[in-house]
C-alpha positions in Angstrom: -12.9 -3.6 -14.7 -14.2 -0.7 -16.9 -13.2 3.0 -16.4 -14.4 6.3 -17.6 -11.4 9.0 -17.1 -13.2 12.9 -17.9 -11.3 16.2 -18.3 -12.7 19.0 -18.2 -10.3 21.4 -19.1 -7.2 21.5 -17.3 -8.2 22.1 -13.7 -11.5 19.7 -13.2 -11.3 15.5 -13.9 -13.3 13.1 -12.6 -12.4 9.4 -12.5 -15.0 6.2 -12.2 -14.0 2.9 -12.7 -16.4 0.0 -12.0 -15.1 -3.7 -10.6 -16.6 -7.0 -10.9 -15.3 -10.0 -9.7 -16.3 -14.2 -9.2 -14.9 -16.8 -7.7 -16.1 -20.4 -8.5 -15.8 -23.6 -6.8 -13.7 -22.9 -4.0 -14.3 -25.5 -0.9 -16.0 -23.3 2.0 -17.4 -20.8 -0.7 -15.8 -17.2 -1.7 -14.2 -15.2 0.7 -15.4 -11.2 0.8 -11.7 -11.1 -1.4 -12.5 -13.0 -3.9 -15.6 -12.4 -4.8 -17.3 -9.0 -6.0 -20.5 -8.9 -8.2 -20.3 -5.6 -9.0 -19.1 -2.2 -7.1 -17.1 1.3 -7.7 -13.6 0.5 -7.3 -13.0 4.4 -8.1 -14.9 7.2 -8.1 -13.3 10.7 -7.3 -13.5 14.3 -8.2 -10.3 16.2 -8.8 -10.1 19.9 -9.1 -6.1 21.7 -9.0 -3.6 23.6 -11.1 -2.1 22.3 -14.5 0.1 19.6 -14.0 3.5 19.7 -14.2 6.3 21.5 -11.6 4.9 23.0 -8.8 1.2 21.6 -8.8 -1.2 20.3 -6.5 -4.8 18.6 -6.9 -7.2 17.7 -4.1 -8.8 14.6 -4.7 -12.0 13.5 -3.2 -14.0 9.8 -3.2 -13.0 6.4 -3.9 -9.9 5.8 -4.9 -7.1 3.3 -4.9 -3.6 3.9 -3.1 -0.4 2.1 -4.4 3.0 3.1 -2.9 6.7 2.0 -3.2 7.1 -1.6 -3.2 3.5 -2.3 -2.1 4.8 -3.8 1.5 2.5 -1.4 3.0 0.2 0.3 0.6 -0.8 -1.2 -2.2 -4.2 -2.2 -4.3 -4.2 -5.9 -3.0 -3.1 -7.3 -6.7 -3.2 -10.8 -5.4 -6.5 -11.7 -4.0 -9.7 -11.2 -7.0 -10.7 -8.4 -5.8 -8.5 -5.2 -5.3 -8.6 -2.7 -2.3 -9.8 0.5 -2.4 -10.1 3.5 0.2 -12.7 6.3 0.8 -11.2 9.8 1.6 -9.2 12.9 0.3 -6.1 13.4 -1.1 -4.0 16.2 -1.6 -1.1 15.3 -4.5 1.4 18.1 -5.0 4.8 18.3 -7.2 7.4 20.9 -6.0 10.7 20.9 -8.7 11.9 17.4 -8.4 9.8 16.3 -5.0 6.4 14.1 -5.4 4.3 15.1 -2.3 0.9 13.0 -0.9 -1.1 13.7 1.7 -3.9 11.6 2.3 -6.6 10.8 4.8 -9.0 7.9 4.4 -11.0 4.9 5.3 -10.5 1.2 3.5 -13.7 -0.2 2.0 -15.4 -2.9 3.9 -15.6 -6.0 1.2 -18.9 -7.5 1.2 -19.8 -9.5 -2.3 -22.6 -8.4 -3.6 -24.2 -5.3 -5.8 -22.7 -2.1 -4.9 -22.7 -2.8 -1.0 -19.2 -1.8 -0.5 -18.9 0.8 2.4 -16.1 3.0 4.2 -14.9 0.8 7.6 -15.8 3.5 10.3 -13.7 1.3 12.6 -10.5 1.9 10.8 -8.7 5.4 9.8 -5.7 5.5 7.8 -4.1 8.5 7.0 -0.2 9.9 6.2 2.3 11.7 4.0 4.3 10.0 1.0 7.1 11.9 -0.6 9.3 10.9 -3.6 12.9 12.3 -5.0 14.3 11.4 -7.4 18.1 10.7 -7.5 21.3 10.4 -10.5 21.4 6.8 -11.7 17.9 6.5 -11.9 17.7 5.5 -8.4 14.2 6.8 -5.8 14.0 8.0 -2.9 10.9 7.9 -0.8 9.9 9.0 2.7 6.9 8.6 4.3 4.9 9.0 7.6 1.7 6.6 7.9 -1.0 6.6 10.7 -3.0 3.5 11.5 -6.4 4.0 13.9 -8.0 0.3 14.6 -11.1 1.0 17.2 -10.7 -3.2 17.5 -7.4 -4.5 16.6 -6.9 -7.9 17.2 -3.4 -9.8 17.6 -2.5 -12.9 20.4 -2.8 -10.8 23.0 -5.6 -9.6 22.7 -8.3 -7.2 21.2 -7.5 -3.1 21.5 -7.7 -0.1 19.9 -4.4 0.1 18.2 -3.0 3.7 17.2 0.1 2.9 15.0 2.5 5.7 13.7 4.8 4.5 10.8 8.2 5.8 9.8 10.0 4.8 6.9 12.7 5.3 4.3 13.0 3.3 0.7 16.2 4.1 -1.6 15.5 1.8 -5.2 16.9 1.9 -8.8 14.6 -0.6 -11.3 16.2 -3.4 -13.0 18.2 -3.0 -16.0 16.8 -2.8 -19.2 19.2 -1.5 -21.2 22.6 -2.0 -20.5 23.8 -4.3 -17.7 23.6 -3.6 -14.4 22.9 -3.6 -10.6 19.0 -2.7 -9.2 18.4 -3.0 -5.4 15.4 -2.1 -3.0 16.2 -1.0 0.4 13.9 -0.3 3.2 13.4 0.3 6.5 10.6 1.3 9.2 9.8 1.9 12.7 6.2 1.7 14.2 5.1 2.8 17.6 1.9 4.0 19.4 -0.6 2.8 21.4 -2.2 -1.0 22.2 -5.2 -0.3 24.7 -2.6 0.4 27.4 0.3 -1.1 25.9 3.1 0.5 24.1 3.9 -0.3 20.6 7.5 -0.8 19.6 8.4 -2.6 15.8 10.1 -2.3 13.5 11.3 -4.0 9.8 14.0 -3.9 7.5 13.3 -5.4 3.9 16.6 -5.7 1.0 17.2 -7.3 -2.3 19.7 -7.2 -4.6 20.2 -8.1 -8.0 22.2 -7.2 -11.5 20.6 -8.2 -14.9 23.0 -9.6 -18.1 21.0 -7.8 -20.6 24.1 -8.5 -23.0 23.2 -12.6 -22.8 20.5 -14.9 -24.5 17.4 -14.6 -22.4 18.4 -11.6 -20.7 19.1 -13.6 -16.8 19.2 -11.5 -13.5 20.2 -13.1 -10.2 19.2 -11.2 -6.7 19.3 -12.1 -3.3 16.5 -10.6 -0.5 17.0 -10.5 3.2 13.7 -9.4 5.2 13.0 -9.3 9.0 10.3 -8.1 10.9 9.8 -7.9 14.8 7.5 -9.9 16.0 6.1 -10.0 20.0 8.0 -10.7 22.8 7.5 -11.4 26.7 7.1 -7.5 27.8 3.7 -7.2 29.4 3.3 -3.8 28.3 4.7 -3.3 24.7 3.2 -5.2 21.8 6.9 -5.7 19.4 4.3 -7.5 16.3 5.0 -5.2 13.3 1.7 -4.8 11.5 2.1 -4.6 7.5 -1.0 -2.3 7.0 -2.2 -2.7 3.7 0.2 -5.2 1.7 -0.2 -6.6 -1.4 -1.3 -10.4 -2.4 2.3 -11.5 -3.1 4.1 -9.6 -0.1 8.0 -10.4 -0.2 7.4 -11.9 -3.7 5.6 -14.7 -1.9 1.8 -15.4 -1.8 0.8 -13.8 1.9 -1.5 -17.0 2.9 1.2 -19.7 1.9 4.5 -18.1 2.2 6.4 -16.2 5.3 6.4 -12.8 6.3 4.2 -10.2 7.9 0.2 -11.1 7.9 -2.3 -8.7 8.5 -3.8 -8.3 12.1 -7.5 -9.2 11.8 
């Protein structure tokens, strides 16, 4: 990956940053995520006010989104080839508040030269805000719209319209001095399935406190995760869909390990 980041005084930047990506000897061939010969991962114009308090740019192109833990939004670190999204963005700072506003369209991965393209089957769109709190410790809200012209799941195939609410309270792990770091966070989806309701929901922990004091610097933690999943209603779909997540969602590699997958 090779980026060119350009300023133009303090108002106008424009950001390109090109991807390339093979994948060799895998039995069946490379899937569209592991394999990229060469495409735009980023390529945006943004125009705003100095940066600082009480800002706000409006972004507009190819970027890549990356939020909170990555359980729902993240760049798809895993896989070869990272995710990106074509849209706008509007990212403001009041005092102590980070606010994003985005609406957009995920990139359809197909492996060759510069074929990528906007999904016109799927719209994403939503608002991300961050505080911060004393103790070093986050606090993020966040609303998140999911529109799927064909979404897929054992059911059936719909359109699914998905509206995501969420709260995330975090401190990082020590690095200092000893102490305690946690992640907490919880979300409740709903919307439409063709004619079905949608009704899910998750709740994702873990815990931990890091010796810095010792040899080796150990930390012990403990997660607990659940997510709904569907149940016998015939007209309310209960699977919670995980949006965008990253490769390792949970800390464990998606196509392996447990928790949410992806709808097709």
């Amino acid at each position: 990956m090779l980026y060119f980041d350009l300023h133009y005084g303090k108002h106008v930047r424009t950001f390109v940053e090109l991807k390339s990506g093979i994948d060799s000897y895998r039995i069946g061939g490379p899937r569209p995520i592991d394999e990229k010969k060469l495409d735009f991962q980023a390529g945006f114009l943004e125009v705003g006010t100095s940066s600082g308090e009480n800002s706000v740019k409006l972004r507009v192109g190819r970027q890549e989104l990356e939020y909170g833990s990555g359980r729902l939004i993240d760049v798809r670190e895993g896989p070869n080839v990272r995710l990106s999204f074509d849209g706008f963005m509007v990212k403001s700072k009041i005092e102590s508040w980070q606010l994003d506003g985005f609406a957009v369209r995920p990139d359809l991965d197909n492996p060759g030269f510069f074929d990528n393209a906007p999904n016109h089957a799927v719209g994403f769109w939503g608002g991300y805000a961050t505080h911060g709190l004393p103790q070093n410790t986050s606090l993020e809200l966040y609303y998140l719209g999911l529109d799927r012209k064909k979404g897929t799941f054992e059911r059936g195939t719909a359109q699914e319209l998905r509206h995501s609410l969420g709260a995330r309270i975090s401190r990082p792990i020590a690095t200092e001095a000893p102490g305690w770091d946690f992640d907490y966070e919880g979300l409740w989806q709903f919307g439409t399935f063709g004619s079905d309701n949608i009704q899910a929901w998750t709740v994702a922990t873990e815990t931990g406190y890091r010796f810095t004091n010792v040899h080796l610097k150990p930390r012990f933690s403990a997660k607990a995760d659940i997510s709904s999943g569907d149940h016998t209603s015939p007209h309310t779909l209960g699977t919670f869909n995980p949006l965008f997540p990253k490769g390792n969602y949970f800390g464990v590699l998606a196509t392996t390990g447990p928790g949410p997958k992806t709808p097709k």
